[in-house]
C-alpha positions as a Markdown table, in Angstrom:
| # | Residue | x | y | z |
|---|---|---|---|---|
| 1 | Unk | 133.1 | 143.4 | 137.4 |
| 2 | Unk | 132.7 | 144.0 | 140.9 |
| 3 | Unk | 130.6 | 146.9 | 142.4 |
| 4 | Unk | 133.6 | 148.9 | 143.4 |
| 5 | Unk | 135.3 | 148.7 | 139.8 |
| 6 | Unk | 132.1 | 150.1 | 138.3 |
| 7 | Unk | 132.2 | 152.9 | 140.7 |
| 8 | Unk | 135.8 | 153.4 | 139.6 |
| 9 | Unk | 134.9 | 153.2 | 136.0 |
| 10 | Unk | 132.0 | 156.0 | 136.1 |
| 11 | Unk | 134.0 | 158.4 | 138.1 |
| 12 | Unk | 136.7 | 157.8 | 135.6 |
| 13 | Unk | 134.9 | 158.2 | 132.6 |
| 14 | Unk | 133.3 | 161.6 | 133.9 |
| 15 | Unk | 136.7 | 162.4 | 135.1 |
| 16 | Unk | 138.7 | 162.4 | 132.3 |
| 17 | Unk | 135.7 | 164.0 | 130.4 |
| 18 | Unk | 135.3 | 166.9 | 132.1 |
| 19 | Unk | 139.5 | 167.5 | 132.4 |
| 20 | Unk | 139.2 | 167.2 | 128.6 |
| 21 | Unk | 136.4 | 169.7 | 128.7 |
| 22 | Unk | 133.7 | 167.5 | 126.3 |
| 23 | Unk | 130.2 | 167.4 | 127.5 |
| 24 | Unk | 128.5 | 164.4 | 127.2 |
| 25 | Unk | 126.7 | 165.1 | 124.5 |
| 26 | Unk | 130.4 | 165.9 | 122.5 |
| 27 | Unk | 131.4 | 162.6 | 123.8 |
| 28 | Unk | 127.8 | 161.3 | 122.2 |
| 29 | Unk | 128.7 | 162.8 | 119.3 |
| 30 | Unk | 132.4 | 161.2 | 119.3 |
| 31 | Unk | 131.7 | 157.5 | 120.0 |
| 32 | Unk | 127.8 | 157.5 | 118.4 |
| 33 | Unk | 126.9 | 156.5 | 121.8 |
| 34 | Unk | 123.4 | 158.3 | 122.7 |
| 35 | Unk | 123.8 | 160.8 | 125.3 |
| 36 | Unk | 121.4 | 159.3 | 127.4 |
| 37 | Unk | 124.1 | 156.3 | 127.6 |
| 38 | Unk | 126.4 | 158.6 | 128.7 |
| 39 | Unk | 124.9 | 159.7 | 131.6 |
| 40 | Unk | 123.4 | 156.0 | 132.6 |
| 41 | Unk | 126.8 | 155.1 | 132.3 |
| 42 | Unk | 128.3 | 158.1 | 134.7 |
| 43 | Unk | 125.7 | 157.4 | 137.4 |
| 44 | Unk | 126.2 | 154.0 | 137.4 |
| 45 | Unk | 123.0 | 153.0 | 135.6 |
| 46 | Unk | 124.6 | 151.0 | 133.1 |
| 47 | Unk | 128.0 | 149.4 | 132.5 |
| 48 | Unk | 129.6 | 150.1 | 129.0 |
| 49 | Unk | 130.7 | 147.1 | 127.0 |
| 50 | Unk | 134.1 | 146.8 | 126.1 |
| 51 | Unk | 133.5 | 147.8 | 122.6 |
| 52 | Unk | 131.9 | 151.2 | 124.2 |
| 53 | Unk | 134.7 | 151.6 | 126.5 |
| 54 | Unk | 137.4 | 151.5 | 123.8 |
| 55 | Unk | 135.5 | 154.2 | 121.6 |
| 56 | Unk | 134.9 | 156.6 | 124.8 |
| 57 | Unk | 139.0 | 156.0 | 125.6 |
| 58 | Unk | 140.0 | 156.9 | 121.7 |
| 59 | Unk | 137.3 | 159.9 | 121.9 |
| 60 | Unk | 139.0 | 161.3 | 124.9 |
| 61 | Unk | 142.6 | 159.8 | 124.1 |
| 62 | Unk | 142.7 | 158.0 | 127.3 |
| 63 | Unk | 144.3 | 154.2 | 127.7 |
| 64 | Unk | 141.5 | 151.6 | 128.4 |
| 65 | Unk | 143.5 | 150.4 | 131.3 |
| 66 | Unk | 143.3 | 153.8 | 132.8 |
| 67 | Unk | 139.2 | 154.1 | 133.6 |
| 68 | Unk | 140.0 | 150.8 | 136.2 |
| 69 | Unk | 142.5 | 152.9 | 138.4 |
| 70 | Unk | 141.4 | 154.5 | 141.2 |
| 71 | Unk | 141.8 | 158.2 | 141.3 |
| 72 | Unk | 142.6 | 161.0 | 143.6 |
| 73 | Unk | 139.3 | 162.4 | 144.1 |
């Protein structure tokens, strides 16, 4: 993935969380990722794998393909 994907990725993942209203650690506790993932993978520390992506989509019933579009800000 390019730099610029991962950017979109992270905003997206926090995006969708927050208009869901799930803190990370209720997305933790959805996907059995540790919150500390979570956050790495918001600021950009990390990059999920695709396994991790799918269970963060089906936790916040969001299609995979939709954390690669860029959003409105």
């Amino acid at each position: 993935m390019t730099n610029s994907t991962i950017k979109i990725l992270q905003n997206n993942i926090k995006l969708y969380r927050k208009q869901k209203g799930i803190t990370q650690l209720r997305l933790s506790i959805l996907t059995g990722i540790s919150k500390d993932y979570i956050t790495a993978i918001e600021c950009g520390k990390r990059v999920p794998s695709i396994k991790r992506l799918i269970l963060i989509s089906n936790a916040l019933n969001i299609d995979l393909y939709k954390f690669f579009i860029e959003t409105e800000k």
